[in-house]
C-alpha positions in Angstrom: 3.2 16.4 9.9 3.7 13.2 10.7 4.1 10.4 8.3 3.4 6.3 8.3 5.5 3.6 6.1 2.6 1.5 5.0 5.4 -1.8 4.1 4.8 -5.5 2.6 3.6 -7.8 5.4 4.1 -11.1 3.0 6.1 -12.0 0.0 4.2 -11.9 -3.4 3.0 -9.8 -6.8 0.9 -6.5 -6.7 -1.9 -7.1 -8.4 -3.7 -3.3 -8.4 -3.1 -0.3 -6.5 -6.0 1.6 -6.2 -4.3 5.6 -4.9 -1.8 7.3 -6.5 0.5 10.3 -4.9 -2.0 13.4 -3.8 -5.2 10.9 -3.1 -6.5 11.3 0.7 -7.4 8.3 2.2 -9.5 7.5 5.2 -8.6 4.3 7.7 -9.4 0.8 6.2 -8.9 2.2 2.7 -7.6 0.1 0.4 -4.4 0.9 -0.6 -3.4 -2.2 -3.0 -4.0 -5.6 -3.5 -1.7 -8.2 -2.8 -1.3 -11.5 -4.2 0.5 -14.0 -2.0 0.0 -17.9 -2.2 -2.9 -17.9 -4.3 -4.9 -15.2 -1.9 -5.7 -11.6 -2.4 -5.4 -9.5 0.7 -5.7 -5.5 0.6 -3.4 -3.7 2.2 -5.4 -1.1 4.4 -4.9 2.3 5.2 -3.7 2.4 9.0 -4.7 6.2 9.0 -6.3 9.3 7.6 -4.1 11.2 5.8 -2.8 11.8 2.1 -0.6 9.8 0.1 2.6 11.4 -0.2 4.9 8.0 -2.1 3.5 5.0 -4.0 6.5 2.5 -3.7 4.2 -0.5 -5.9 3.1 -0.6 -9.2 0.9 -3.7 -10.9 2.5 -7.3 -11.4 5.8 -5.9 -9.2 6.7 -8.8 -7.1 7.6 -7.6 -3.7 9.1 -8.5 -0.6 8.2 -8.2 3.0 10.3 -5.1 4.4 9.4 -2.9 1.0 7.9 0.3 0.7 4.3 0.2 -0.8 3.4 3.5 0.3 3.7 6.9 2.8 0.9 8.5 4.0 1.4 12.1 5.7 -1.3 12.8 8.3 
């Protein structure tokens, strides 16, 4: 199986994550929402597969480079 690093694009604060470990997730998905700058931007599934690592949780202020998530497809 091959597996994808889904990392932060910008610097800001979680502000959901809507999968948890064990959810299957399709391309486009919304994996969490990211609040950077006053703007929300979902962070999208690149792939089909199921998610394997949830790096994020709520209000965690993250930087660009960190793990939000691993999907295994």
């Amino acid at each position: 199986m091959a597996r994808e690093t889904i990392e932060v694009p910008i610097t800001g604060k979680i502000i959901s994550v809507a999968v948890k470990a064990g959810d299957t997730v399709k391309e486009g998905d919304v994996i969490c929402m990211l609040e950077s700058m006053k703007m929300e931007n979902p962070i999208l599934s690149p792939v089909d597969g199921a998610i394997v690592e949830i790096g994020v949780e709520p209000e965690q202020v993250v930087k660009p480079g960190e793990k939000i998530a691993v999907i295994e497809y």
